[in-house]
N, C-alpha and C positions, 0 to 999 in steps of 0.2 A: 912459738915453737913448742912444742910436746916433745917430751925426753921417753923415747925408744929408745931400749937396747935387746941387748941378745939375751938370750936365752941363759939365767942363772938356774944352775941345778938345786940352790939351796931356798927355791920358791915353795917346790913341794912340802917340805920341811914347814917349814914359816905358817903353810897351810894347817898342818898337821897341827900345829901350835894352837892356832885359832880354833879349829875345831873341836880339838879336847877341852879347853876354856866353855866355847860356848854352849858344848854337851854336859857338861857337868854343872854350867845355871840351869841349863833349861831342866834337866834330871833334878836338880836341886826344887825346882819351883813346880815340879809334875808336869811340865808341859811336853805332850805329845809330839815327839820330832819324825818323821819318815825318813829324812835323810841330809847331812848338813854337806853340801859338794864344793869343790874347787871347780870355779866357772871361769874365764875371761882366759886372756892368753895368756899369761902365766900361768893353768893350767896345763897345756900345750906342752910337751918335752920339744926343744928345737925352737919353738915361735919365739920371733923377737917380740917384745912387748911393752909398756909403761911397767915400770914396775910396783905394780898395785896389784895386792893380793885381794879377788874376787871371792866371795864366799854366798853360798845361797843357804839357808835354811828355810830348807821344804817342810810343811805344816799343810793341814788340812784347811779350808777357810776358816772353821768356826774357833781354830786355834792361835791363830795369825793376833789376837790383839795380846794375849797370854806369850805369845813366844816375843813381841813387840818391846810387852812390859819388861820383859827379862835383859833384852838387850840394854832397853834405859838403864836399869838398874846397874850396867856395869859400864854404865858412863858414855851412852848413844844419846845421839839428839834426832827424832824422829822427824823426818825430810817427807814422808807418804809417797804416793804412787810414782810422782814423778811423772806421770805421761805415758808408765807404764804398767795397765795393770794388772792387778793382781801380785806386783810384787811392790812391794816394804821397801823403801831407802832408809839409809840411818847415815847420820855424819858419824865416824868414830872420834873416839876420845882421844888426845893426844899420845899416849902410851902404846896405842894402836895404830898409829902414822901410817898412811900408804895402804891402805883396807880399803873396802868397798863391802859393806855387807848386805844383803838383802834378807828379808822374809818374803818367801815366795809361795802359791798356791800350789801343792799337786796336782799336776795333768795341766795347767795353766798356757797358754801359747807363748807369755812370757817365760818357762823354764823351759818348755819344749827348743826355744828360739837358746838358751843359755847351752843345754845339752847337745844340741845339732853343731853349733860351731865346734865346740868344744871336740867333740866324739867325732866329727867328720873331719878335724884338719890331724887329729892324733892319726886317722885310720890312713890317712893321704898326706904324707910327704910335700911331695910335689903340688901341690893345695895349698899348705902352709909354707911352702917356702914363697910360693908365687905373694902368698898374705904377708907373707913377712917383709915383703919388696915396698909391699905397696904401705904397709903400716911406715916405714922408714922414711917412704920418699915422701910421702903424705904430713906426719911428724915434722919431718925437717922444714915445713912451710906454713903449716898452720899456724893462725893466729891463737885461736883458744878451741878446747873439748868442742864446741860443736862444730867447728871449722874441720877435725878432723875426723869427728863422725863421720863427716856430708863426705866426705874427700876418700872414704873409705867403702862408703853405703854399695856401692856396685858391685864390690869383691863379696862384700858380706852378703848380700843378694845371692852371687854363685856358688858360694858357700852353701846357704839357706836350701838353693836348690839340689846342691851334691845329695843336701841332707835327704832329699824328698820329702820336704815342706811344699805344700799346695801351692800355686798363685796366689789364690788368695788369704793365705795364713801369710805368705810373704810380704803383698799389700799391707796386711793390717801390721804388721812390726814394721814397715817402711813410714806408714801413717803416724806410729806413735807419735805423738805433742811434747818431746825431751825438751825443761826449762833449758837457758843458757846459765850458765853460770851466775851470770848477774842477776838471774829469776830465782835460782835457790836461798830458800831465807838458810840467812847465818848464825 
């Protein structure tokens, strides 16, 4: 089972937290940031969701191993593409419980795919309510995270395309290679 709930108003907040933290290493250490974003459903005002706070720090490529170091430095264990990429995983530190952080590439199909759900289920209601049905019923049966990927992957497909992602940009995010759980080193 996956723990979905509803939509807490004090997630934005929480966001807000992390980002002034990890703007002020990365400033601290001169690295080049474009923009640090609240991605996943807890983004979302309304979506029900895990509640795990999604965070992207967009970087140019050639700044991605510098924005990488900074996060170590504040107590990340780097995880790499993961299956998807051009963006960074990092396990967080304990003090950080319930995170998800990425270093991501600008203009990447990986952030473009983080921005479209995000921006198309806030703009559409009815979108994200239909997503929030199916993240619940999905949740309440799944065995583990890729159980409820797969059990999800259709919605987020019609998502993808509200967004006006190509076929084939949809293909290639559907193809991603995501370890299961038991593939990610600990």
């Amino acid at each position: 089972m996956i723990t979905v709930v509803d939509y807490d108003p004090a997630w934005p907040e929480r966001f807000e937290a992390l980002r002034e933290e990890y703007a002020a290493a990365l400033r601290a250490a001169a690295v080049p940031v474009i923009s640090i974003e609240h991605v996943g459903s807890t983004s979302v005002p309304g979506l029900a969701a895990k509640p795990v706070i999604d965070c992207d720090i967009v970087v140019a490529e050639p700044d991605v191993q510098a924005a990488g170091d900074v996060l170590i430095g504040l107590g990340f264990s780097p995880l790499g593409e993961l299956g998807i990429p051009l963006r960074w995983a990092f396990r967080e530190p304990a003090r950080l419980a319930a995170t998800n952080t990425y270093v991501i590439v600008e203009g990447s199909l990986s952030l473009r795919n983080h921005r479209a759900v995000r921006d198309t289920l806030r703009a559409d209601p009815e979108l994200r309510d239909r997503y929030a049905a199916v993240k619940k019923r999905v949740g309440a049966t799944a065995a583990d995270l890729l159980a409820y990927g797969r059990g999800k992957n259709a919605m987020v497909q019609e998502i993808l395309a509200a967004a006006g992602l190509t076929e084939a940009e949809r293909a290639s995010i559907d193809g991603n290679q995501v370890p299961s759980a038991e593939e990610v080193p600990r």
